[in-house]
C-alpha positions as a printed Julia matrix, in Angstrom:
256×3 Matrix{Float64}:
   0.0     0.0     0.0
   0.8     3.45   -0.47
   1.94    5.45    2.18
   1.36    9.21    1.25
   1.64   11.9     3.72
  -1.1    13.98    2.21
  -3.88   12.41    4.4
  -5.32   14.86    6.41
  -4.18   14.95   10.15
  -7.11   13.57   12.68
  -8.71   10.89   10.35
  -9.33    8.37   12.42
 -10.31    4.61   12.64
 -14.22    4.44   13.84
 -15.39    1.66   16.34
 -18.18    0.11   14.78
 -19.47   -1.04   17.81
 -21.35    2.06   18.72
 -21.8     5.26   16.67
 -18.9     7.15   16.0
 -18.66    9.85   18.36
 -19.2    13.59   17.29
 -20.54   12.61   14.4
 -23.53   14.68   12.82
 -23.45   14.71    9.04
 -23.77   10.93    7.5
 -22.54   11.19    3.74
 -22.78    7.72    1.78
 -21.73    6.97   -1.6
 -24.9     5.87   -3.96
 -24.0     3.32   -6.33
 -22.88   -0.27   -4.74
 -23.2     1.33   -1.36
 -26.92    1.93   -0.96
 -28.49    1.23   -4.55
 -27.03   -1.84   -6.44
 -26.11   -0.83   -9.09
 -24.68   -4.29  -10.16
 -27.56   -6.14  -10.37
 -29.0    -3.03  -11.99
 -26.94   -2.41  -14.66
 -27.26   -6.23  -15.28
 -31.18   -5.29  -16.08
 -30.93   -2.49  -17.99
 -28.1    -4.5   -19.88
 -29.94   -7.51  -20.63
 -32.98   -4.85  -21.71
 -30.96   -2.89  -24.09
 -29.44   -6.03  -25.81
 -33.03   -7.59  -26.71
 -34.94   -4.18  -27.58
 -32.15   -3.13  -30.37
 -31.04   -7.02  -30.93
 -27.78   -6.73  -29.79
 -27.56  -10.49  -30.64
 -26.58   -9.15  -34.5
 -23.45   -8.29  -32.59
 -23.11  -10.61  -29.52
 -23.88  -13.61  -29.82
 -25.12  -14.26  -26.29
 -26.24  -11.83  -23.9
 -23.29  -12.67  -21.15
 -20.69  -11.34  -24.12
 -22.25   -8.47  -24.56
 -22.65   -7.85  -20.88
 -18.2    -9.05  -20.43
 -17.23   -6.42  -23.51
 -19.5    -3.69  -22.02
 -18.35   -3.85  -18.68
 -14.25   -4.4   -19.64
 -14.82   -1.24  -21.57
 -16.64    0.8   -19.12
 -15.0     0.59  -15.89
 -11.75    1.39  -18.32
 -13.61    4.55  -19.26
 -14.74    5.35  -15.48
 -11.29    5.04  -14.01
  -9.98    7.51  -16.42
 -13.67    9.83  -15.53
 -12.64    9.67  -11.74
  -9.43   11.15  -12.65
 -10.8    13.81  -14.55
  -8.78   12.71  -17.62
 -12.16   12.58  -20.15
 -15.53   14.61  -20.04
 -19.0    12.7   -18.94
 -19.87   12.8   -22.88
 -16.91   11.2   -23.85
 -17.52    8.19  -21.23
 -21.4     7.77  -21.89
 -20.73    8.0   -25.75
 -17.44    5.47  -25.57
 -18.9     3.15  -23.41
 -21.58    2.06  -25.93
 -19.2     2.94  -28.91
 -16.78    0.43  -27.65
 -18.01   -2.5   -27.42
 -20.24   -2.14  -30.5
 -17.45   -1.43  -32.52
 -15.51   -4.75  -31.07
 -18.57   -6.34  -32.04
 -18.41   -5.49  -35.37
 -21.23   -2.61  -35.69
 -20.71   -0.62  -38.96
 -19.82    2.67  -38.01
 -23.18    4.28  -39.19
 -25.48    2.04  -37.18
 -23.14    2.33  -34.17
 -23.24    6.22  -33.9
 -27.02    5.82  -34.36
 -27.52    3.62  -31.73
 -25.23    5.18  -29.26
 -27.79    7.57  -28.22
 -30.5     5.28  -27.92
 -28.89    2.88  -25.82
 -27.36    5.47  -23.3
 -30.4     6.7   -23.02
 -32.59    3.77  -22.55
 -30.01    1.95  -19.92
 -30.11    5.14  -17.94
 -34.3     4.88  -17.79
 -34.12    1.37  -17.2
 -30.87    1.42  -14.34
 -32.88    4.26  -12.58
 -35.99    2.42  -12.51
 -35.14   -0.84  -10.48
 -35.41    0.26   -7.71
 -32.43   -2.22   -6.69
 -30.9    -1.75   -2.79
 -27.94   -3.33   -1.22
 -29.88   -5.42    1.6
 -30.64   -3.09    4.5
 -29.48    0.1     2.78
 -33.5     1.86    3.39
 -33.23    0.57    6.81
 -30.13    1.7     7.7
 -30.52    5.34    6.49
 -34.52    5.27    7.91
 -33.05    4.32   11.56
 -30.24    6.53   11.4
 -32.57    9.4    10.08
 -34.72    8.96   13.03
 -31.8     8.99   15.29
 -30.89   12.54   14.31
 -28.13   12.4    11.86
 -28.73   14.29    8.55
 -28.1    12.06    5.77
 -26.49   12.98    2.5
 -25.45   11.6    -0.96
 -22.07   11.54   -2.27
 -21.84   10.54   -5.59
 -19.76   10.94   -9.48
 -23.0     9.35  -11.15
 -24.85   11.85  -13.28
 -27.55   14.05  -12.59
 -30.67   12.85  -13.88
 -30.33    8.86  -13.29
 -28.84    9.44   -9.65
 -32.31   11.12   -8.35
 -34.15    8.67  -10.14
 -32.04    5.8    -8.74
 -33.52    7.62   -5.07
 -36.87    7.55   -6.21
 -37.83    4.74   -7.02
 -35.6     2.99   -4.06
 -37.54    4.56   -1.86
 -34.12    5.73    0.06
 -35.45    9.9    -0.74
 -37.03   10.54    1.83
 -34.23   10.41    4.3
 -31.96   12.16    2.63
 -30.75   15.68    3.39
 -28.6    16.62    0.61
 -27.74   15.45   -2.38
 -23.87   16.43   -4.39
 -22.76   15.44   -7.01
 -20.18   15.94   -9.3
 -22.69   17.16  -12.47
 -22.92   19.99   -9.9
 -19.53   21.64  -10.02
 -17.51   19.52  -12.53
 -15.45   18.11  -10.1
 -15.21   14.36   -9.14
 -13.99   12.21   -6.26
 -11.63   12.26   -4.7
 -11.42   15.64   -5.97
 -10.87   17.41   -2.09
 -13.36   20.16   -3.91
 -16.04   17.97   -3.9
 -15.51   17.27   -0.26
 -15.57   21.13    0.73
 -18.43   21.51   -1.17
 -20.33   18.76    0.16
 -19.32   20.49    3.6
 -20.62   23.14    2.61
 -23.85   22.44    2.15
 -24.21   20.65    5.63
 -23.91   22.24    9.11
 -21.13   20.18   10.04
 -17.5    20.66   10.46
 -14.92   18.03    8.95
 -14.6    16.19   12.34
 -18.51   16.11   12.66
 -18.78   14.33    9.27
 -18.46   11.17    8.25
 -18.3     9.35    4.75
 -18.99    5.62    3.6
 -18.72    4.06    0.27
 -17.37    1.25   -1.27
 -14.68    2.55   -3.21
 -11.56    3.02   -1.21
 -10.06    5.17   -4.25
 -12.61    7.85   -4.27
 -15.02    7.36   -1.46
 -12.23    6.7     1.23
  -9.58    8.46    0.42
 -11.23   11.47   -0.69
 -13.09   12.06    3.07
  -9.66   11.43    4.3
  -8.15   14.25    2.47
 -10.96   16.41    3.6
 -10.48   15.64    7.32
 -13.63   13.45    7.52
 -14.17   10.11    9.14
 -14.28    7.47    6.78
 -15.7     3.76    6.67
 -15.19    1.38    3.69
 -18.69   -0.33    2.77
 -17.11   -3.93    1.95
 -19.85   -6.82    2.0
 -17.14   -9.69    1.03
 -13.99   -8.37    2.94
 -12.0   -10.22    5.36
 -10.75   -7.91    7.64
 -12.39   -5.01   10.17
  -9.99   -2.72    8.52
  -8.39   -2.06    5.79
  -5.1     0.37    4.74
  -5.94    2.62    2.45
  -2.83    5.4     1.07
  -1.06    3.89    4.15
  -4.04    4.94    6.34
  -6.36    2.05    8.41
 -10.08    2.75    7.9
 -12.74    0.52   10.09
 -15.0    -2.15    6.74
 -18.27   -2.05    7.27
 -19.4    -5.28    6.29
 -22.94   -5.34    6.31
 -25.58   -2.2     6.7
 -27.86   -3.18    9.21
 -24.56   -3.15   11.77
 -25.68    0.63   11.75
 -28.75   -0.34   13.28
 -27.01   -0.21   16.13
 -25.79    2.92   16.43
C-alpha cells in the first residue's frame, strides 16, 4: 500500500461497535453502497441487448454484458481522474463494445444515443438496494443524523435511482459531481459537500465502497471514513497507508 503523507491529520479509525462519536453529518456513496447498481446495470443490460437485438453483434447476452463492462470501468477510471468529459464516457462506453462487435460505423453512432439513453431509464428504474441500505438510512434518520449523498454518477439517473428505491425521503442533501464539474476524490467535492451541511470536517463522516474515491477522498478532507465492503475479510483495511474501520454489512448501523 501506499503510504502518502497527504492524508489529512485527525482521520481516524471508527469503532463500529457504537456510533462514531461527534458525528452529525452521514454522507454515503450511492451506487454499490446503498443502490445496487450491479444487479441493476445487469437489467438495464440484458434490456438494451433484446430491444435493439444486440444479438446481430453478440452472440449471447453474457458477451455483450463481459465487452461492455471491460470497456466501461476502463472509461470510469480515467472519468474519476478527470482525464475525459462525462460525454466522452457515456458515448465510448456504448461505442466500444459495438465497434468490437463489429457494428458498422453508421449504425453504431445511431444507436449510441438510444442505448445510453434507454439503460439510464431502465438502471434508474429498479429500484435495486444493497440489503438493509432503506433501513439503515430510515433508523439513522430517526436517530438525528442528517443524511447525504455523495456521488460521481450523473444528474438525472442518480435522483431517479432515489426515487424509485424509496431511500429519498431520508436524505438531506444530495452532491454530485454534475454539480460543479469536479469528481472524487477531488478534495473540492468534499468542501463543497461540507458546505452544504452544518457540520465541520470532524462532525462528518463518509462511507462508500470505493476506497479510491469514497475513502480516500473524506480522508483528504479531514472526515471520518468507513469502507462499505460486503465480502472483505478484515475489520480494517489500509488505504494510502491509512487504516479505515469495513463495514461489512448495513444493518450493523442499526445499532448505532
Amino acid at each position: 500500500m501506499n503510504t502518502d503523507s497527504d492524508i489529512a491529520e485527525g482521520a481516524t479509525i471508527v469503532d463500529l461497535s457504537h456510533a462514531p462519536a461527534g458525528v452529525r453529518w452521514i454522507w454515503f456513496d450511492l451506487d454499490d453502497t446503498l443502490y445496487d447498481f450491479a444487479s441493476s446495470s445487469l437489467v438495464a443490460l440484458d434490456h438494451v441487448y433484446r430491444k435493439y437485438r444486440l444479438d446481430r453483434y453478440f452472440g449471447e447476452l453474457q458477451e455483450w454484458i463481459d465487452v461492455y463492462h471491460r470497456h466501461n470501468a476502463a472509461l470510469w477510471k480515467l472519468y474519476n481522474a478527470a482525464l475525459i468529459t462525462q460525454q466522452k464516457l457515456r458515448f465510448d462506453r456504448f461505442y466500444l463494445p459495438l465497434q468490437e462487435g463489429g457494428a458498422p460505423d453508421e449504425e453504431n453512432r445511431r444507436l449510441n444515443p438510444l442505448l445510453d439513453e434507454d439503460y439510464l431509464d431502465a438502471l434508474g428504474a429498479t429500484g435495486m438496494v444493497i440489503e438493509g441500505a432503506v433501513e439503515a438510512v430510515a433508523h439513522l434518520k430517526a436517530r438525528g443524523y442528517k443524511i447525504g449523498i455523495l456521488s460521481n454518477g450523473f444528474r438525472g439517473v442518480q435522483h431517479r435511482k432515489l426515487q424509485s428505491s424509496g431511500l429519498a425521503p431520508y436524505v438531506d442533501r444530495v452532491v454530485l459531481s454534475d454539480d460543479i464539474n469536479v469528481n472524487k476524490p477531488d478534495p473540492r467535492i468534499y468542501k463543497y459537500a461540507l458546505e452544504q451541511s452544518t457540520a465541520t470536517a470532524a462532525e462528518t463522516l463518509m462511507i462508500g465502497d470505493n476506497p479510491d474515491t469514497d475513502i480516500y477522498g473524506a480522508l483528504q478532507a479531514g472526515w471520518q471514513a468507513i469502507l462499505f465492503s460486503g465480502h472483505a475479510e478484515e475489520d480494517t483495511a489500509t488505504i494510502r497507508g491509512q487504516r479505515v474501520a469495513v463495514l461489512h454489512d448495513l444493518t450493523a448501523l442499526l445499532n448505532w
